[in-house]
C-alpha positions in Angstrom: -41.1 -55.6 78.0 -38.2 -52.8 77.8 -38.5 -50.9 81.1 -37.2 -47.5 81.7 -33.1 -48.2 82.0 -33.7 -49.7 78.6 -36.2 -47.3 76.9 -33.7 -44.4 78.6 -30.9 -46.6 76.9 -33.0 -46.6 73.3 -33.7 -42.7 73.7 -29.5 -41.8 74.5 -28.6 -43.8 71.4 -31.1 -42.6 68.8 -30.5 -39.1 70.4 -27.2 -39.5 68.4 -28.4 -40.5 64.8 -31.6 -38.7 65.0 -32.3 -35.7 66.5 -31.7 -32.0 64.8 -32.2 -34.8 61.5 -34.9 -33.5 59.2 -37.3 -36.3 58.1 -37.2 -36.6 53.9 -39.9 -39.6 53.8 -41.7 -42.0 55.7 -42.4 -46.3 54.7 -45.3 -47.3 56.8 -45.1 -50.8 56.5 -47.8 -51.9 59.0 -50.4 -49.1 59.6 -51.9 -50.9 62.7 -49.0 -49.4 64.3 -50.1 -46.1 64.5 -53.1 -44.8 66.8 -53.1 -41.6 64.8 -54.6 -41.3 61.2 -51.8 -42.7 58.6 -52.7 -39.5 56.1 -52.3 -36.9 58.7 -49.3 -38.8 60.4 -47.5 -38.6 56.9 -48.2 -35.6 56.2 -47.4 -33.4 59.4 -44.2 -35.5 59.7 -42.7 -36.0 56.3 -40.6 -32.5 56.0 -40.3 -31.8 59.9 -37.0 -32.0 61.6 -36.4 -34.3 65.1 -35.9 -31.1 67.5 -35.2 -33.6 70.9 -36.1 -37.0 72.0 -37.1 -37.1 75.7 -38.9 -40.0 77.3 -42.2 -40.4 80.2 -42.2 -43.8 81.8 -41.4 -46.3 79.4 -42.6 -43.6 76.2 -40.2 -41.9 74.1 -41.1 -39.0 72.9 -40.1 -37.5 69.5 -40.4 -33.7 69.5 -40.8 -32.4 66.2 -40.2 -28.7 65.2 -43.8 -27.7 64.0 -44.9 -28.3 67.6 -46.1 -32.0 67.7 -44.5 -35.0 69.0 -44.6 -38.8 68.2 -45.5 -40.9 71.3 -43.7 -44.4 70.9 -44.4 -47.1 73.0 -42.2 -50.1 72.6 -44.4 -53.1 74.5 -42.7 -56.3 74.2 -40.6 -56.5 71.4 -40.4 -52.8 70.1 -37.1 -51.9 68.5 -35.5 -48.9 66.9 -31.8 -49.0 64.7 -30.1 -46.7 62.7 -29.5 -48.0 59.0 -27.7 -47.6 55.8 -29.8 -45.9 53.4 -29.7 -49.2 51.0 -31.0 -51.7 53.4 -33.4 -53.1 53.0 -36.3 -53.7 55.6 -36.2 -56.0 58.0 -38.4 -58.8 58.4 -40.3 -57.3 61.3 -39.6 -54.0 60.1 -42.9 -52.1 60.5 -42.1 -48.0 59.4 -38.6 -46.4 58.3 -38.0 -43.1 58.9 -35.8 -42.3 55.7 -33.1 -39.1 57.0 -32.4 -36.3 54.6 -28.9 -37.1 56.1 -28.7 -40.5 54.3 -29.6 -42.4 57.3 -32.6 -44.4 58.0 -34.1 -45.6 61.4 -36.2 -48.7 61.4 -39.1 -49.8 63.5 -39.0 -53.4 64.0 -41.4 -55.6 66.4 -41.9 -59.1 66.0 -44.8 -59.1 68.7 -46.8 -56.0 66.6 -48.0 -54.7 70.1 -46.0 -51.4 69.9 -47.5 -47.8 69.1 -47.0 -44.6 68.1 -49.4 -41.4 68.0 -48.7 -37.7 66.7 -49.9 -35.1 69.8 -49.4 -31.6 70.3 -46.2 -31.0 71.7 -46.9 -30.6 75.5 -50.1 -32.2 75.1 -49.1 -36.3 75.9 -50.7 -36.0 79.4 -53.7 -35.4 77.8 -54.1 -37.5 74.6 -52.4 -40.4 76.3 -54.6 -41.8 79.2 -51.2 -43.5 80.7 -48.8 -41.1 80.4 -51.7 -38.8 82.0 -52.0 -41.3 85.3 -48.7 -42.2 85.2 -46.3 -41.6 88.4 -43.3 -39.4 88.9 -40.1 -40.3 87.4 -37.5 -42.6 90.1 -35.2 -39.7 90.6 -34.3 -38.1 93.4 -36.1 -34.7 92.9 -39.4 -36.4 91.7 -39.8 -39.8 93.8 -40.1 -38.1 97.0 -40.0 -39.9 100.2 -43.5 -38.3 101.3 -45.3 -39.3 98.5 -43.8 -42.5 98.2 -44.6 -43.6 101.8 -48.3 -42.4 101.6 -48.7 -44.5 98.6 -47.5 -48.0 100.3 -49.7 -47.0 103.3 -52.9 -46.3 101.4 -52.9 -50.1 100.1 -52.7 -53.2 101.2 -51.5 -55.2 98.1 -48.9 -57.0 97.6 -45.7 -54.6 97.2 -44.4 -56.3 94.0 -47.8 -55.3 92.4 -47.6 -51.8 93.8 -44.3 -51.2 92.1 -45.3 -52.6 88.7 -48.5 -50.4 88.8 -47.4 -47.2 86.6 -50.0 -45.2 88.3 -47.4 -45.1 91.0 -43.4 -45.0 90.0 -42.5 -44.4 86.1 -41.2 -47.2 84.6 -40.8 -50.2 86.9 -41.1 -53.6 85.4 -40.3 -57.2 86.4 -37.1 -57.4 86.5 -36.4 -54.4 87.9 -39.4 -54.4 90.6 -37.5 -58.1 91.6 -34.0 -56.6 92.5 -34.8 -53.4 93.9 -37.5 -55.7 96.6 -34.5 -58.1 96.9 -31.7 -55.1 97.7 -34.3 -53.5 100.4 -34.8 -57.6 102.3 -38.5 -56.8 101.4 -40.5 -59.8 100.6 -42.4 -59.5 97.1 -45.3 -60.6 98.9 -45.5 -57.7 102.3 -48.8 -56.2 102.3 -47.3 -52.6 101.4 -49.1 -50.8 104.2 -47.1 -53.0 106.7 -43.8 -51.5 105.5 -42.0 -49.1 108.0 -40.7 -45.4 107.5 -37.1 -46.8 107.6 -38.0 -49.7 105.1 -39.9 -47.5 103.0 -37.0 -45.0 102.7 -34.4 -47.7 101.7 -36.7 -49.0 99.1 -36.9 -45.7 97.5 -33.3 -45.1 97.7 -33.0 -48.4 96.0 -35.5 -47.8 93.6 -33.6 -44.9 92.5 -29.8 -46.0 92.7 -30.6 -49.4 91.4 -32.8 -47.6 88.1 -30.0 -45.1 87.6 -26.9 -48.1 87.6 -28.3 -49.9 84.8 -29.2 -47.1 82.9 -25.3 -46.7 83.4 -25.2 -50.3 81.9 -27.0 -50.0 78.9 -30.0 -51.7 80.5 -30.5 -55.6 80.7 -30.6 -57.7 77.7 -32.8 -60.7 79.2 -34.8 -61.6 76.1 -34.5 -59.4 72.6 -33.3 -55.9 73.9 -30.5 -54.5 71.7 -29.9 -50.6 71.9 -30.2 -48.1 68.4 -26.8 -49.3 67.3 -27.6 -52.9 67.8 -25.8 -53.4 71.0 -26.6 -55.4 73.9 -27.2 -54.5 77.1 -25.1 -55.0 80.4 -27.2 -55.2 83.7 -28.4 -58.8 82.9 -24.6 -59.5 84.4 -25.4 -57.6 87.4 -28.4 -59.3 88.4 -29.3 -60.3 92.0 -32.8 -61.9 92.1 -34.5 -61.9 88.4 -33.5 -65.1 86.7 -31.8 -66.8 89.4 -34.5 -69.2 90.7 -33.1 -72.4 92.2 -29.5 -70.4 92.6 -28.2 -69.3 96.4 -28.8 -65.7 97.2 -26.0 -63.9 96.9 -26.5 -62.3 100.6 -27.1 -65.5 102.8 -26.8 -68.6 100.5 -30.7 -69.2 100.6 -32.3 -71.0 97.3 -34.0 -68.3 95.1 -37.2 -69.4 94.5 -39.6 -68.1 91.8 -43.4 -67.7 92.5 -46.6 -65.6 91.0 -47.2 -62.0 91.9 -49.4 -59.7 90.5 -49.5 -62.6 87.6 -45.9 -62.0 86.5 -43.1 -64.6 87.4 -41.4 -63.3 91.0 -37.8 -64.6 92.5 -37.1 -63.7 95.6 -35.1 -65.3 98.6 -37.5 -66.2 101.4 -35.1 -66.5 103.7 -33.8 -62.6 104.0 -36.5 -61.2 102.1 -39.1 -60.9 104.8 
């Protein structure tokens, strides 16, 4: 699943093709897509014009100039590009946005687990339950040190699982969860209420320098990721932990080993990750 250096990578690149574009037609292709009505969908967004695309999480958000917004969710395979007005759809292609400009940007998604749903503008927190839950954003101003310690100390999971939860921090995933735990010597597997104030504060620094360098890398392209232009990714390079099971740890030469937490696949180094 894209996580947030990836969706932020998606958002920058259509931001270039798309927005201030007005919208001349729309090709639903697969209507299971959308958790919004497919008449009233069409016809609030066929004629509107993309004012700015922000993103929540892992959500982009499509601000429209009549005041609603299209919520996309990506999931697993989720994909947007940016098209010549005579291609011709995709196999997995499931809605084109067809550009007054010429242009057309394509939904593709082999898996069909993505979404999208038309909300009042300013309204997402509302109409989507997990935007509405979701935590603050891994920055600096947002991801504060108070609320961040609080959180591990009110639970006793496993912090690998408390970092995936999206109730918690925006936009963690696996891989990202992996090499943040890995560059703070923090075992995937510490109960999180057993983490100190000065382990607690290194993991949030890492959370947010190590979220903010691969957005600066176009995000990691471990399985399918391409961005809006059909490029790939460049963290997967740059990877410490995720992926590396059976490899020496690039710290102390310890095997990587790869174990279940929280039911996803884990690698960590047991032997400085403590």
């Amino acid at each position: 699943m894209p996580e947030l250096p990836e969706v932020e990578t998606v958002r920058r690149g259509l931001k270039k093709y798309f927005e201030n574009e007005k919208i001349k037609d729309l090709k639903i292709i697969y209507p299971k897509l959308l958790d919004s009505d497919r008449t009233e969908f069409i016809e609030k967004v066929v004629g509107s014009t993309v004012s700015r695309i922000d993103r929540r999480g892992k959500f982009l958000l499509f601000r429209l100039d009549n005041n609603l917004t299209i919520v996309s969710h990506l999931r697993m395979e989720g994909r947007y590009s940016v098209e010549a007005a005579q291609e011709a759809p995709h196999k997995h292609t499931e809605m084109i946005f067809e550009l007054e400009n010429g242009k057309q940007v394509f939904y593709d998604d082999t898996r069909k687990f993505g979404k999208m749903k038309l909300v009042k503008s300013g309204n997402e927190a509302v109409e989507v339950k997990s935007i509405g839950s979701m935590g603050p954003e891994p920055v600096e101003s947002d991801l504060t040190f108070d609320y961040f310690y609080n959180r591990l100390q009110k639970s006793k999971k496993a912090v690998k699982a408390l970092l995936l939860n999206q109730n918690n921090v925006a936009g963690i995933g696996n891989i990202y969860a992996d090499e943040v735990l890995w560059l703070s010597e923090i075992s995937p597997l510490r109960p999180t209420n057993e983490i100190s104030e000065e382990e607690a504060d290194n993991l949030r620094e890492n959370i947010i320098r190590e979220l903010a360098f691969a957005i600066e890398n176009g995000g990691s392209t471990v399985h399918s990721f391409i961005d809006a232009s059909g490029h790939t990714g460049r963290m997967q390079d740059k990877l410490h932990a995720y992926g590396r099971a059976g490899q020496p740890c690039e710290r102390d030469g310890g095997e990587l080993i790869k174990i279940r937490v929280a039911q996803r696949g884990t690698t960590y180094c047991p032997k400085c990750q403590k």
